[in-house]
C-alpha positions as CSV (number, residue, x, y, z in Angstrom):
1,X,21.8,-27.8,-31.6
2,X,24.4,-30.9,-30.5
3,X,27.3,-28.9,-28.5
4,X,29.8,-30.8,-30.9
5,X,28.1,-28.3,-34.2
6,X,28.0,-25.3,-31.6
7,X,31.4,-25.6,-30.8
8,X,32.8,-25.8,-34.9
9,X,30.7,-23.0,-35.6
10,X,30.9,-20.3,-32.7
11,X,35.0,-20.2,-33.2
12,X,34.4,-19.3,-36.8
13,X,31.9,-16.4,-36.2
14,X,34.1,-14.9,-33.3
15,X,37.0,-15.1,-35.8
16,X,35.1,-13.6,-38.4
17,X,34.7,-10.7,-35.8
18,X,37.7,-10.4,-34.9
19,X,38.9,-9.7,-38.6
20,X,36.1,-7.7,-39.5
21,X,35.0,-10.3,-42.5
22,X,31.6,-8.5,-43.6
23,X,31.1,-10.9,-46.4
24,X,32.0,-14.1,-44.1
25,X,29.3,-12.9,-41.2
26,X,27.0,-11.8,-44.4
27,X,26.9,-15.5,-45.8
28,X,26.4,-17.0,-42.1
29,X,23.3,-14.5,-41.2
30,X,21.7,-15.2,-44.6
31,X,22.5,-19.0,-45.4
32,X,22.2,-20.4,-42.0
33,X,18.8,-21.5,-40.8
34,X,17.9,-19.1,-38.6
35,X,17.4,-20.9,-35.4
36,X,21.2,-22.1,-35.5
37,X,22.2,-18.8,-36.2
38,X,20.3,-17.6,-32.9
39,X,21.9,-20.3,-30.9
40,X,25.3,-19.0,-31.4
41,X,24.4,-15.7,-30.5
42,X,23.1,-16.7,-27.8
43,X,26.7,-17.4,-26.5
44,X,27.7,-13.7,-27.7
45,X,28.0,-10.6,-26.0
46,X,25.6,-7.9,-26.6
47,X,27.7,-5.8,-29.0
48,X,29.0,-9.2,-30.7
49,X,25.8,-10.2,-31.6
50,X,24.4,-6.3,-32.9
51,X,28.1,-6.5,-34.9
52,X,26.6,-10.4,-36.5
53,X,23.0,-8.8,-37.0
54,X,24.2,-5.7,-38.5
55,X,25.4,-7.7,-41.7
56,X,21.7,-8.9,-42.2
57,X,18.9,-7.6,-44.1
58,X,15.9,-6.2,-41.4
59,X,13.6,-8.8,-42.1
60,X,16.1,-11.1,-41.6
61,X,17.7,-9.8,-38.7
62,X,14.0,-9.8,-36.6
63,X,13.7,-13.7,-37.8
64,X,17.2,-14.3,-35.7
65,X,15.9,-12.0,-33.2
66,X,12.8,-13.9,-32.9
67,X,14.4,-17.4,-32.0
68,X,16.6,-15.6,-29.2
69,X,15.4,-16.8,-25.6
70,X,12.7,-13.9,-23.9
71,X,15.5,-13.2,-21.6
72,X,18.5,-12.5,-24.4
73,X,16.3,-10.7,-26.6
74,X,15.3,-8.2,-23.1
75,X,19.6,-7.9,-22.5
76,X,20.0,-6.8,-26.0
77,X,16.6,-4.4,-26.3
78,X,18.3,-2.5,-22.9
79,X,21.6,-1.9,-25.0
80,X,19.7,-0.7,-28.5
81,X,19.3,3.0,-29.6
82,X,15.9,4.3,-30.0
83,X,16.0,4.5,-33.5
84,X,17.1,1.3,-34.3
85,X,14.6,-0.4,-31.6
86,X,11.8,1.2,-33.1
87,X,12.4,-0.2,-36.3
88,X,13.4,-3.8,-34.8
89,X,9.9,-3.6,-32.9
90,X,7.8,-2.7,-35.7
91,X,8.9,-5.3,-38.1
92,X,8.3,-7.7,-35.8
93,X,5.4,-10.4,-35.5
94,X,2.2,-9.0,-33.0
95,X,2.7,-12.0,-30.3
96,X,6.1,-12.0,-30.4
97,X,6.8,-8.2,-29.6
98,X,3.8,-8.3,-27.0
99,X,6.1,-11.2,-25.3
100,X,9.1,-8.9,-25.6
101,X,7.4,-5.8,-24.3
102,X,5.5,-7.7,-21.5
103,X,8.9,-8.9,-20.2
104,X,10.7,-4.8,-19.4
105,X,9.8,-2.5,-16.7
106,X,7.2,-0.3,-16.8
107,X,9.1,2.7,-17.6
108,X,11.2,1.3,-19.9
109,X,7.6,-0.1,-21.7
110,X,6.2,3.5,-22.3
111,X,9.6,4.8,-23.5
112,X,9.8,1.8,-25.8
113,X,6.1,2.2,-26.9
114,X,6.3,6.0,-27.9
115,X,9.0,4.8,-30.6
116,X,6.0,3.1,-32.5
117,X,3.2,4.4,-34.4
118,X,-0.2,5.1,-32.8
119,X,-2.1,1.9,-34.9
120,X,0.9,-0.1,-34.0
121,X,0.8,1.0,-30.0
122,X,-2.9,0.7,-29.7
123,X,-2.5,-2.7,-30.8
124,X,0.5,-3.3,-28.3
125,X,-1.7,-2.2,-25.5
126,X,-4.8,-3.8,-26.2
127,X,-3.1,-7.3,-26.6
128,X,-0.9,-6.6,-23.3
129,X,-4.0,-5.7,-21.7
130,X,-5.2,-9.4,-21.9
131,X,-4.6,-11.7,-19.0
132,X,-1.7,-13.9,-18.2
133,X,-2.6,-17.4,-19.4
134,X,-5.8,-16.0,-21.7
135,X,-6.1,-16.8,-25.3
136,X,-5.5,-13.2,-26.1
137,X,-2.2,-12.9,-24.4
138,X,-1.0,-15.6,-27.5
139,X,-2.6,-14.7,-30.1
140,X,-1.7,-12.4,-32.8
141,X,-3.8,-9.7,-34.9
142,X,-1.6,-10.0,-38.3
143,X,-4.3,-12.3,-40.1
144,X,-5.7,-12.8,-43.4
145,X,-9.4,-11.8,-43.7
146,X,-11.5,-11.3,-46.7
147,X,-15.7,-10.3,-47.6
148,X,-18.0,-13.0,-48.2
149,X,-19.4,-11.0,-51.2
150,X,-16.4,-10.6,-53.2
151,X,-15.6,-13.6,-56.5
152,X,-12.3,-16.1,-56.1
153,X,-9.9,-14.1,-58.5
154,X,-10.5,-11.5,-56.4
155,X,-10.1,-12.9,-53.4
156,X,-6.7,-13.9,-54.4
157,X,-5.5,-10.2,-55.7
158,X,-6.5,-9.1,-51.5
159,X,-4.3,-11.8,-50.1
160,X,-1.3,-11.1,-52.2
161,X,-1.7,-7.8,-50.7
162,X,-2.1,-8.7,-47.4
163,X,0.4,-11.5,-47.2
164,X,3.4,-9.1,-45.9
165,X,1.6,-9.0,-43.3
166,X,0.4,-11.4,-42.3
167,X,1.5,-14.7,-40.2
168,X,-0.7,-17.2,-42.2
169,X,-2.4,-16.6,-44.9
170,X,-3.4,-20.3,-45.4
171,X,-6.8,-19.9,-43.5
172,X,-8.8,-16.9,-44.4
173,X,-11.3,-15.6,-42.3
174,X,-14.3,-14.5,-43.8
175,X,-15.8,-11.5,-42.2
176,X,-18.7,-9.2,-42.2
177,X,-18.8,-5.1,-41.9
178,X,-18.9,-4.9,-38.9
179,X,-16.1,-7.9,-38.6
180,X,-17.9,-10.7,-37.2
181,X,-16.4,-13.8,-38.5
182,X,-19.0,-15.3,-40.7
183,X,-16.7,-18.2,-42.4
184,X,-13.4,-19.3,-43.4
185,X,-11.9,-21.1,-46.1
186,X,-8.5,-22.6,-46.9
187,X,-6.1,-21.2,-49.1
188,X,-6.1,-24.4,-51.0
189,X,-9.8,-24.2,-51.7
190,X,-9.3,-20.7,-53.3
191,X,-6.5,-22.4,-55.8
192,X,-8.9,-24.8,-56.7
193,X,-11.9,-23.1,-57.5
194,X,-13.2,-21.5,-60.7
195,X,-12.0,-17.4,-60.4
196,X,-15.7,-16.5,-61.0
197,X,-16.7,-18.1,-57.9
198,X,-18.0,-16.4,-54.8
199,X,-16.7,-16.8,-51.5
200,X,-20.3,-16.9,-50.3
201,X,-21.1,-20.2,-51.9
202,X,-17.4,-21.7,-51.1
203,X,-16.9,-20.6,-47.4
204,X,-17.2,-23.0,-44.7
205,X,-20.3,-21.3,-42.0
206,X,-19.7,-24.1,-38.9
207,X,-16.1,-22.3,-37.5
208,X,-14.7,-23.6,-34.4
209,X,-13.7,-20.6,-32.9
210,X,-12.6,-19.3,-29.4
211,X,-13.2,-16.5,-26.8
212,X,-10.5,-14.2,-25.8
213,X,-10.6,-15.3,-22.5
214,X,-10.7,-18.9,-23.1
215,X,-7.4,-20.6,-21.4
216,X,-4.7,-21.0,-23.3
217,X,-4.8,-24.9,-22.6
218,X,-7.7,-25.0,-23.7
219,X,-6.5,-23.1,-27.1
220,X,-4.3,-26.0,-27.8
221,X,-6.7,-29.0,-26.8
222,X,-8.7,-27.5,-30.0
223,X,-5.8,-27.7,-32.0
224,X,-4.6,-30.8,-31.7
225,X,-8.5,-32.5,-31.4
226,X,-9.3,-30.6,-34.6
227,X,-5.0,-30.5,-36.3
228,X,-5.6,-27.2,-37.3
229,X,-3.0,-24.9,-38.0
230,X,-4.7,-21.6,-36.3
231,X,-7.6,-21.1,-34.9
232,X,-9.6,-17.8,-34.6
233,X,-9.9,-15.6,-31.8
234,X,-13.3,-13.8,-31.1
235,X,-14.8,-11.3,-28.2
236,X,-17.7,-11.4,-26.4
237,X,-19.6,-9.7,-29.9
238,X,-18.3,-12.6,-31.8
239,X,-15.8,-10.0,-33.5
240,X,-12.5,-11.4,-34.6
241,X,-9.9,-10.3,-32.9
242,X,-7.1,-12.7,-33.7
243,X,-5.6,-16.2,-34.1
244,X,-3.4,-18.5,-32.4
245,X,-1.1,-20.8,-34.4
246,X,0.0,-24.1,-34.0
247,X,3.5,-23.2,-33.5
248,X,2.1,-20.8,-30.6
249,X,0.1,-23.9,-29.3
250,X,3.0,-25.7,-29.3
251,X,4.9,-23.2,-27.2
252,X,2.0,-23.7,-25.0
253,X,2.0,-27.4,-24.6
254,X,5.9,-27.3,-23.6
255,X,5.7,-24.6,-21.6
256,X,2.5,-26.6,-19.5
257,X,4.4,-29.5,-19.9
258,X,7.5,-28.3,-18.0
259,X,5.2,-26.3,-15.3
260,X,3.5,-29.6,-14.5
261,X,6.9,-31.5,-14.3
262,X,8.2,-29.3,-11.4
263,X,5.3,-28.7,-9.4
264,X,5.1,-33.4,-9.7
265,X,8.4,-32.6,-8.2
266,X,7.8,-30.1,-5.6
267,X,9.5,-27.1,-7.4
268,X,8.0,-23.9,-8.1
269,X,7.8,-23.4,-11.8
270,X,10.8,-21.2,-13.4
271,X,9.9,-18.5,-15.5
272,X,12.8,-19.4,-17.6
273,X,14.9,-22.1,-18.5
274,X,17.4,-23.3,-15.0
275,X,20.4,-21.8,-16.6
276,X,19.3,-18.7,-17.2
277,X,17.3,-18.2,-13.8
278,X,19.3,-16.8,-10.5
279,X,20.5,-18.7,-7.6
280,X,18.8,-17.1,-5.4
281,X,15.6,-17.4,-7.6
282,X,16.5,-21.4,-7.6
283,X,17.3,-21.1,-3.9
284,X,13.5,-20.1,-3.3
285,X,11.2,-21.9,-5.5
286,X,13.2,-25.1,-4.2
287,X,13.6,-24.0,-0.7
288,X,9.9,-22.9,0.0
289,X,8.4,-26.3,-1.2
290,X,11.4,-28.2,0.6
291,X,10.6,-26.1,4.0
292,X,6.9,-26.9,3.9
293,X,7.8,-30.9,3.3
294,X,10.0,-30.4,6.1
295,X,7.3,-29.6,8.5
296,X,5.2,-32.2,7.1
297,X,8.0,-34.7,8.0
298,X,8.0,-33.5,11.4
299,X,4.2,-34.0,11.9
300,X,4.8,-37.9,10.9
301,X,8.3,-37.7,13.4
302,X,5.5,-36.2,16.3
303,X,2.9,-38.7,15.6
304,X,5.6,-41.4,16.0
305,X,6.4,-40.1,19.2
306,X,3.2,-39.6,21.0
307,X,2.2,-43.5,19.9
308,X,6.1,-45.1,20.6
309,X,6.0,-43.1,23.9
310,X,2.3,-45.2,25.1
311,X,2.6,-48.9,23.1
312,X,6.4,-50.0,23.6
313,X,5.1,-53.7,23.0
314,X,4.5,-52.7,19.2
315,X,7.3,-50.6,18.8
316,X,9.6,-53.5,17.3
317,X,6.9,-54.5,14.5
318,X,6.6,-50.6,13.8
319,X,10.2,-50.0,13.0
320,X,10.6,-52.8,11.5
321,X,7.8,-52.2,8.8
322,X,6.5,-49.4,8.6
323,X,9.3,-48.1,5.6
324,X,7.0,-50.4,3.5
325,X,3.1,-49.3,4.7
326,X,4.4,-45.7,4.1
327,X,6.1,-46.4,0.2
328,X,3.0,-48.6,-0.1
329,X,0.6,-45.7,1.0
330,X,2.8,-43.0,-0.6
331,X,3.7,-44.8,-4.0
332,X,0.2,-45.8,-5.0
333,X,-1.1,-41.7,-4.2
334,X,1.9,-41.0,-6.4
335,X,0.8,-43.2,-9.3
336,X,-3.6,-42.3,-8.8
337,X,-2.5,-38.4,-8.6
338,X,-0.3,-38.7,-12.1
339,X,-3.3,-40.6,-13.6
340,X,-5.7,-38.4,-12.9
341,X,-3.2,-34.8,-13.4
342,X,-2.9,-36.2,-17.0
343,X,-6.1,-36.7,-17.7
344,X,-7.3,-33.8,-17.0
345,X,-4.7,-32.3,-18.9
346,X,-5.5,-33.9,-21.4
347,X,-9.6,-32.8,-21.2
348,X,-8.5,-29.3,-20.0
349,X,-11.5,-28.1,-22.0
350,X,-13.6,-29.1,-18.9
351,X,-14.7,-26.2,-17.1
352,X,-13.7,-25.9,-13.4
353,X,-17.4,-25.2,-13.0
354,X,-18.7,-29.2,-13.7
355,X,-19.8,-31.4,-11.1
356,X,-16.9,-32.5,-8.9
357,X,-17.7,-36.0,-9.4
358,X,-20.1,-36.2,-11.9
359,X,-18.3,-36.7,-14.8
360,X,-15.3,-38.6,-13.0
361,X,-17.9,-41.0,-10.9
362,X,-17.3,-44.1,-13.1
363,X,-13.1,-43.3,-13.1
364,X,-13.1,-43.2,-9.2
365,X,-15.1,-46.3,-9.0
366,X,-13.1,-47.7,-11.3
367,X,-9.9,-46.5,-9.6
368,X,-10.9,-48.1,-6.1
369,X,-11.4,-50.9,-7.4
370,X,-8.2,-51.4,-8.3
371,X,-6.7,-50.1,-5.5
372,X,-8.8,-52.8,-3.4
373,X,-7.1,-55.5,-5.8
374,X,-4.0,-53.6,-5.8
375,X,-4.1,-53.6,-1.6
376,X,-4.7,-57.2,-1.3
377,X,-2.2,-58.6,-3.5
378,X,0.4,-56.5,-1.5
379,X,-1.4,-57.9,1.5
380,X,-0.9,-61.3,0.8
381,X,3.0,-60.8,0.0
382,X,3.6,-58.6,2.8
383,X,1.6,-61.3,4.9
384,X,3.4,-64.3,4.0
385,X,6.9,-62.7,3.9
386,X,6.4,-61.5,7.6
387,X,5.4,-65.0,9.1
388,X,7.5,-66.8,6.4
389,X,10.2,-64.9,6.5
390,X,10.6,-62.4,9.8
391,X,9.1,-64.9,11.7
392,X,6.4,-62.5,12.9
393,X,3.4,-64.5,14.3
394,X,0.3,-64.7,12.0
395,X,-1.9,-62.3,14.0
396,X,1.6,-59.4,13.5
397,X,1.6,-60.8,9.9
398,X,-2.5,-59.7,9.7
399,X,-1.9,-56.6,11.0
400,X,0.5,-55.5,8.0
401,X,-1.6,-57.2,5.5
402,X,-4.5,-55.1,6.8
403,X,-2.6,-52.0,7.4
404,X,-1.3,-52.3,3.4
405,X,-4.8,-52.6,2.6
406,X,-5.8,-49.6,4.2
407,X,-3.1,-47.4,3.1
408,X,-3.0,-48.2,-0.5
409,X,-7.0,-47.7,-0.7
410,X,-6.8,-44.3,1.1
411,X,-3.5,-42.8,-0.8
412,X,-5.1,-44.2,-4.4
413,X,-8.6,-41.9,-2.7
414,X,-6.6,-39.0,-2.0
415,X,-4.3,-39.1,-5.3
416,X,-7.4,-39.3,-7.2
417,X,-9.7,-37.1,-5.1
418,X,-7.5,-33.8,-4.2
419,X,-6.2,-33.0,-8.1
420,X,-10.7,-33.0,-8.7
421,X,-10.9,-30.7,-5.8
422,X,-8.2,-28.3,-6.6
423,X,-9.8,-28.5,-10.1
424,X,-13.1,-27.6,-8.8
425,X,-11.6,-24.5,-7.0
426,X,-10.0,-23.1,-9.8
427,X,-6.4,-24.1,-9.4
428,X,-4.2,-26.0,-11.2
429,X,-3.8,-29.7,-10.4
430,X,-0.2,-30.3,-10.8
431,X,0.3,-28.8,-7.2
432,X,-0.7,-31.9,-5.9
433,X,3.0,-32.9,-6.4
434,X,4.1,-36.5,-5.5
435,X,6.4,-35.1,-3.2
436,X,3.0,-33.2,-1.5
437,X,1.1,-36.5,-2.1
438,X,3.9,-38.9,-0.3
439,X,4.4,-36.5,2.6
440,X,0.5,-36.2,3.9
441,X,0.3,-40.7,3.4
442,X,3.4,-40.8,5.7
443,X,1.5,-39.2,8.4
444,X,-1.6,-40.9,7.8
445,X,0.2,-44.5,6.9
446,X,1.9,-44.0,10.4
447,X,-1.3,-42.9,12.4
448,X,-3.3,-46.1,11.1
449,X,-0.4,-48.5,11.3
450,X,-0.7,-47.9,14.8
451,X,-4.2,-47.7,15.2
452,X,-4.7,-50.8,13.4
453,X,-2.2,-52.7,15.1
454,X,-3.6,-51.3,19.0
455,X,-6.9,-52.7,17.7
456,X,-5.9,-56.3,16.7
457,X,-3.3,-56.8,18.9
């Protein structure tokens, strides 16, 4: 929300508090969307914002509580009686109260879970039993299912029933007895066919469907591929056991998104948002990546030394270019290693398990290849502007054409080669950072300047 409507709108509710207007604080719980109305809590204290909630219906009051940040919605659980966080917790959605729940202390987790009902905590526990960064730590069990043997009209009479509780009801999943999914049809396909129809003969058999452990990446690559709006969840029994939504998927992509952007950067990933995360927390996801840069930077300052210390002749031509063999080197990692990170991302339904090269051996080709050209264009430049311009003799000049060479060939090889290997071993790409990338060329741009220019000169 623009800080210009947050800042008309949060004097009005804190003046609404202070005089106690029920009906004013009524109208702005109910009429606003509830999204804005979660954003000005956010700027609340605790008992302000149970004072605002208080004049909302429960239903409505868990849809504000929903759009609160993990880490508000935590603050203001801590300060709630038992009674009234047992009925906040069971009205709300499955995935949403497992995100909540995963989020306290272990203690304060079993006191929390004792407030539910036993069908409601077994589900709790089962889905917080799932692993971090699984399909079945997203997904949630309130979905619409239905038997294949049963007519259209129906059909329809179950899901009126069953829409309370449930998040969609727009896909229904058609199971057997023992409650393998067997089909799924639309709700829309329902509508339009005759009432006398059987869900048998209208059902669609082929359903793209997941495994609980599948990665959650991979959970929305099939959803955007296929623009569904859920898809189904099964276990190793091909039993349903969910569904993830788009709108979960979505979380998902953002949250991936924002992962990868700091660890390009050489940051840590925050578990929430910069504002709301400590200093000191800051202090070390920053620090720990800026330490180890550090001592990259003085392997680079070491091998300068030990070749300054035996060539003085070259140490001129050294100094004076080697700023542009190590952006050259570094810059052109940088840009293969983004290539490459994003593609994958975007094919994250490869398994870690597939050839290391196999499937990327026409890419890499394809990638030196325009390193080479890449290299030898800068070559040529470089060349002419050191002769032309620094007045460096043409056999000074060749050595920094050939050194530009080298280094943009080896940092576009690494860039594109180290993301595939950290794939291979199971680990996310995106710590190849461009920081990471630029600090390992600077060492090696240095060491082969050298070498290079011992050899031809």
């Amino acid at each position: 929300m623009p800080d210009a409507y947050q800042s008309l709108i949060l004097p009005d509710v804190q003046q609404m508090l202070m005089e106690g207007d029920r009906h004013g604080l009524s109208a702005f719980c109910n009429v606003v969307h509830s999204v804005v109305v979660a954003e000005i809590l956010e700027e609340l204290n605790d008992a302000q914002v149970w004072a605002v909630l208080d004049h909302a219906e429960l239903p409505r009051r868990v849809e504000i509580f929903e759009n609160l940040s993990l880490r508000r919605q935590v603050e203001l659980v801590e300060s709630l009686d038992s009674g009234r966080l047992s009925e906040l917790l069971e009205e709300m959605s499955a995935d949403d109260r497992v995100d909540l729940l995963s989020r306290l202390s272990q203690q304060r987790r079993e006191d929390v879970l004792r407030l539910i009902a036993r069908a409601e905590r077994n589900d709790i526990r089962r889905l917080l039993s799932y692993d971090e960064g699984s399909a079945g730590a997203i997904m949630t069990t309130e979905y619409a299912s239905l038997p294949a043997n049963i007519m259209v009209r129906d059909a329809i009479e179950r899901l009126r029933q069953q829409a309370p509780n449930s998040e969609t009801i727009y896909y229904v999943y058609i199971l057997n007895e023992n409650r393998r999914l067997e089909g799924m049809i639309s709700l829309r396909e329902l509508i339009l066919a005759r009432p006398e129809a059987r869900l048998s003969d209208l059902m669609q058999r082929d359903v793209m469907r997941l495994r609980v452990t599948d990665s959650q990446g991979a959970v929305a690559a099939e959803l955007a591929r296929y623009n569904f709006l859920a898809v189904p969840i099964v276990d190793a029994d091909d039993r349903l056991v969910g569904i993830v939504t788009h709108d979960d998927a979505l979380d998902v992509v953002q949250e991936q998104a924002t992962e990868d952007a700091y660890r390009q950067s050489g940051v840590q990933p925050l578990d929430d948002s910069y504002e709301d995360t400590p200093l000191t927390t800051v202090l070390w996801k920053r620090g720990i990546w800026l330490v180890f840069l550090s001592i990259m930077a003085l392997m680079n300052a070491r091998v300068l030394e030990h070749y300054t210390a035996s060539h003085r002749t070259l140490e001129a031509l050294i100094l004076v270019f080697l700023p542009l063999v190590m952006a050259s080197g570094g810059n052109a990692g940088s840009q293969s290693a983004t290539l490459f990170i994003r593609m994958m991302a975007l094919r994250s339904g490869d398994s870690p398990s597939d050839s290391l090269f196999g499937q990327h051996r026409l890419i890499l080709v394809r990638e030196l290849a325009v390193a080479l050209s890449l290299g030898m264009i800068l070559a040529l430049l470089d060349c002419l502007v050191a002769h032309f311009w620094f007045g460096r003799s043409l056999a000074e000049a060749a050595v920094i054409g050939a050194t530009i060479v080298s280094v943009v060939c080896l940092g576009t090889s690494i860039g594109a080669v180290l993301p595939l290997i950290l794939k291979r071993l199971g680990m996310d790409p995106a710590i190849m950072s461009n920081p990471l990338i630029a600090s390992i060329l600077d060492v090696l741009a240095v060491t082969m300047f050298f070498q290079i220019a011992i050899l031809m000169l």
